[in-house]
C-alpha positions in Angstrom: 10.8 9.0 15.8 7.3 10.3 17.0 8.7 12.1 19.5 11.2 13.7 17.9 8.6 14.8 15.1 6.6 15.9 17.9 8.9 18.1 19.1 10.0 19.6 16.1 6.7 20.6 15.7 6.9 23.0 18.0 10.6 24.2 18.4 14.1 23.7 17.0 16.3 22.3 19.3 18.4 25.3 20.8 21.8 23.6 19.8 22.0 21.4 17.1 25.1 19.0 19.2 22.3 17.9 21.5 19.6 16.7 18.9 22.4 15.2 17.5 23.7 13.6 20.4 20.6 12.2 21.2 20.0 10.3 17.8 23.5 9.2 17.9 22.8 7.5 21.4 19.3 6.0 20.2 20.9 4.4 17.3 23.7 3.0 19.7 21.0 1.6 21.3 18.9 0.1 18.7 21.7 -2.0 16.4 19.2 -2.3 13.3 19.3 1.5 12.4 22.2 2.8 10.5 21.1 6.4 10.9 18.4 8.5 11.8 18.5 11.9 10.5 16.2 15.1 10.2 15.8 16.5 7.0 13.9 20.1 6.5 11.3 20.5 3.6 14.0 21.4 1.2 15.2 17.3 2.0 18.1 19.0 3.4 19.5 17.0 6.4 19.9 20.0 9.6 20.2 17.0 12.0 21.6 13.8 11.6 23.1 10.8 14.2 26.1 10.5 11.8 28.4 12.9 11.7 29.5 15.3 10.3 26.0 15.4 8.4 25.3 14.5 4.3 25.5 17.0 2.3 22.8 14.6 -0.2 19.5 16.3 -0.6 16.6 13.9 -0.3 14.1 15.6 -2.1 13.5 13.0 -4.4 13.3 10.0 -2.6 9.8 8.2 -2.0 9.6 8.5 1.3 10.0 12.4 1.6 7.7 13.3 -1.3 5.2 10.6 0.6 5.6 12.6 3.7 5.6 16.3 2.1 2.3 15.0 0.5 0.5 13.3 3.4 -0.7 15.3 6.4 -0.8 12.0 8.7 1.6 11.3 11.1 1.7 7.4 10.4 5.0 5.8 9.9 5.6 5.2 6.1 8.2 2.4 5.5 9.8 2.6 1.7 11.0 -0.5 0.0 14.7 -1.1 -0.4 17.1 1.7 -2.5 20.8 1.9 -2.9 22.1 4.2 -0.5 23.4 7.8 -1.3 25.5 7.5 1.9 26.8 3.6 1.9 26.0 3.1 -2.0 24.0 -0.4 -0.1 20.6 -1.7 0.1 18.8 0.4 2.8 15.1 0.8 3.7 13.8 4.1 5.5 11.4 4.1 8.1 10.2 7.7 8.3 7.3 10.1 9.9 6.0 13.8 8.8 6.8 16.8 10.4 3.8 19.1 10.6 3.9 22.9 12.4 2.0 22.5 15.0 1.0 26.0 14.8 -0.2 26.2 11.0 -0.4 22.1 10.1 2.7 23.1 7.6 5.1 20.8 6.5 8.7 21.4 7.8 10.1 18.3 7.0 11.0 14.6 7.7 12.1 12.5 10.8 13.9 9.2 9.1 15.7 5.8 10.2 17.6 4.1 7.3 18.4 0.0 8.0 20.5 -1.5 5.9 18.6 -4.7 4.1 21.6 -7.0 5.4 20.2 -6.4 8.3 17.3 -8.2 8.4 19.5 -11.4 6.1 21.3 -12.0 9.4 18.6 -11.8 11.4 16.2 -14.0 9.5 19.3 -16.3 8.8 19.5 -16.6 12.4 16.7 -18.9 12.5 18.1 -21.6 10.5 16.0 -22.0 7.6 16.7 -25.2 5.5 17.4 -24.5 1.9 13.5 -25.0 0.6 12.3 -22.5 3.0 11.9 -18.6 3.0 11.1 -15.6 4.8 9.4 -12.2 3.3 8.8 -9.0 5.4 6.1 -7.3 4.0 4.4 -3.8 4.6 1.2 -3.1 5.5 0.6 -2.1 1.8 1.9 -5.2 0.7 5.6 -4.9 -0.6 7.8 -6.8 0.3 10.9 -5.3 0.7 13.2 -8.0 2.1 13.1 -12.1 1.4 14.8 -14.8 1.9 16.5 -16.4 -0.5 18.0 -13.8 -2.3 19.4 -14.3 -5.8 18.2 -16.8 -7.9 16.3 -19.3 -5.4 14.1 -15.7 -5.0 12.6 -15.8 -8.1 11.2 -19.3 -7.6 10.6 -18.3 -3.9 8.4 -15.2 -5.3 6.7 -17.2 -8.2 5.1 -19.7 -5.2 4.3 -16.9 -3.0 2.8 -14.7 -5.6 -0.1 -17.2 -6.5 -1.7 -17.7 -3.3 
């Protein structure tokens, strides 16, 4: 994702087929992401490993107004939302595009995973009914836990108090 931000910042690809081959190999590669797509600073999608592209304007979603608003280039990870794509839980890694020439913003670089991705995963480990597992961001949300459901609630009720 950095680097594809990075070059963005200074060009657009001279044929679209190829930046899109190129995300569609990296997430053949990497079997956690669904998608990784380019949007412009409309939240149009121009670019997209899935094709053919969205039509979906992402706009509104946390993750681009976070990036339209913040001039970093960290990595802002958003907590789960239901899919415009897969209608399913999904959380979107994603990183600013910034003109290099004028520090403008152009638009967003994004990975969506679904959330079932991370149940398997963390199920995979064998934890015993009493047990649990949270990821949580470096701001503190925690957008995936284990137990799901009901046993959650009780999961998050312990794990809130300390």
């Amino acid at each position: 994702m950095a680097g594809v931000a990075e070059m963005l910042a200074y060009c657009k690809p001279d044929r679209a087929e190829r930046l899109n081959g190129y995300l569609a190999s990296t997430v053949r590669s990497l079997p956690q992401l669904r998608e990784i797509k380019v949007l412009d600073a409309r939240g149009d999608a121009v670019y997209s490993s899935a094709l053919p592209i969205s039509g979906h304007n992402n706009a509104d979603r946390e993750y681009f107004r976070y990036n339209e608003s913040h001039a970093g280039p960290e990595l802002m990870i958003s907590g789960p939302f239901s899919s415009r794509t897969t209608c399913m839980p999904t959380i979107v890694l994603s990183r600013r595009i910034t003109n290099a020439a004028n520090g403008e913003f152009v638009g967003v670089v994004m990975a969506s995973i679904l959330t079932d991705y991370f149940g398997n995963f963390y199920r995979a480990f064998g934890i015993a009914e009493h047990g649990g597992v949270i990821l949580i961001t470096g701001e503190g949300r925690a957008p995936v836990h284990l137990p799901s459901g009901p046993a959650a609630k009780t999961f998050r009720r312990l794990t809130s108090s300390r």
